[in-house]
C-alpha angles and dihedrals in degrees: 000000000000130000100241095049083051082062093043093050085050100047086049092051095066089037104267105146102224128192132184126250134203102280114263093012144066109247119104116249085207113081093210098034102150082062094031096053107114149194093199114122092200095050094040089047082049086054095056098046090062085045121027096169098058132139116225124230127192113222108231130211129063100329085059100035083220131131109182132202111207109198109205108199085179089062113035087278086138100043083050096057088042086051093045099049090046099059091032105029125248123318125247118279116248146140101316124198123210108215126220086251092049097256126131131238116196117200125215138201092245115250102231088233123085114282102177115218107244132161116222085017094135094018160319095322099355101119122191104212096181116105114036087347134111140211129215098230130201137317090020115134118242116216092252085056107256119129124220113251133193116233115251126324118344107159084127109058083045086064096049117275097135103158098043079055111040124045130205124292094258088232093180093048099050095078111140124237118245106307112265120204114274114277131176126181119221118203092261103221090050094051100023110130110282094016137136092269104019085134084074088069102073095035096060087036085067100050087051100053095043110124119238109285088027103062095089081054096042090053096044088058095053102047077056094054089044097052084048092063091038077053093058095038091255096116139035107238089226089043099056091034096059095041092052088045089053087048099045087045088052095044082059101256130147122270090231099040087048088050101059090036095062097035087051099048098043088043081049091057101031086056093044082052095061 
């Protein structure tokens, strides 16, 4: 048994839903995975043997009880935590996970009342996973390598000792800064002008630039767009997909709506291609 469904079986076994996510990456394998996150030793075992190489996600929000605070260092995520603590005070203490990209994931004891996932939601980088969201949990392998670690000991709250683990989501201490213009950061060398994937410019920069009401449509567009060019060889599918996610995250959209979006407009070109 690997290392990572050991994880999996352990996480299920104190109610975490877990799901499983393309190997050495953060996209869920599984098309209705909010729905389709378990606890089911026998369907989560079933996963592993199609895909033995899977990461392992933990689906966040009430059936997991879980918020999490996801810290980017890529994008500001420490400067914004810097920036929060210091106009709120420092955040409870509580089971911490490294990321393979040396971020930091914080999780929280959920709430009961609704904490939408957003990315950028408390700052440049400071992502909120809790309600329709999802986070890659450890050992998972990051594409650079890396895998995701807890910090320190946690056999017991492997066990089962939530609570003496996990604190409360500090509701009155996660208040965002003055809002700052949607940015989102592309890997350089993959959309600079004239690269490989230079199309993906102007289609983030829509979705973007979408007004409030019109950025579902905005993104929709786009993903078309995006699988028109996958059809024609211009585009890598994981590529776009995970371009137009990051946009649709930093226009302000939901993890889950995003998700469909994307998956219905590039399925919509890809079959007109046919």
């Amino acid at each position: 048994m690997s290392d990572i469904l050991s994880a999996a079986l352990a996480y299920a076994r104190i109610g975490w839903p877990v799901l499983p996510l393309q190997p050495r990456g953060k996209r869920p394998i599984l098309p209705d995975w909010p729905n389709a996150a378990s606890t089911d030793p026998a369907v989560i075992r079933g996963w592993w043997d199609a895909t033995p190489d899977a990461n392992v996600g933990v689906a966040t929000g009430p059936r997991s009880g879980l918020a999490v605070l996801d810290v980017d260092p890529r994008s500001g995520g420490t400067a914004s935590l810097t920036e929060l603590e210091t106009r709120v005070g420092v955040l409870p203490g509580t089971a911490m996970v490294v990321t393979g990209s040396d971020g930091l994931h914080m999780y929280y004891r959920h709430p009961g009342v609704a904490v939408t996932s957003r990315a950028h939601s408390l700052g440049r980088g400071l992502d909120v996973k809790a309600d329709g969201g999802q986070v890659v949990a450890p050992p998972s392998v990051h594409p650079c390598g890396h895998r995701y670690a807890w910090c320190g000991h946690v056999a017991g709250l492997l066990a089962g000792d939530v609570a003496g683990y996990l604190a409360p989501w500090p509701t009155g201490k996660l208040t965002p800064a003055a809002r700052e213009p949607n940015v989102i950061h592309l890997a350089p060398e993959r959309v600079r002008r004239g690269g490989p994937d230079a199309a993906l410019v102007g289609l983030v920069d829509v979705v973007l630039r979408a007004p409030a009401g019109e950025r579902n449509s905005a993104l929709h567009w786009a993903a078309c767009r995006a699988g028109e060019h996958v059809a024609a060889g211009r585009l890598v599918d994981e590529v776009a997909a995970d371009a137009l996610l990051a946009a649709g995250q930093a226009a302000g959209l939901g993890d889950r709506e995003i998700s469909a979006t994307i998956r219905s407009g590039m399925r919509q070109a890809l079959g007109a291609a046919r």
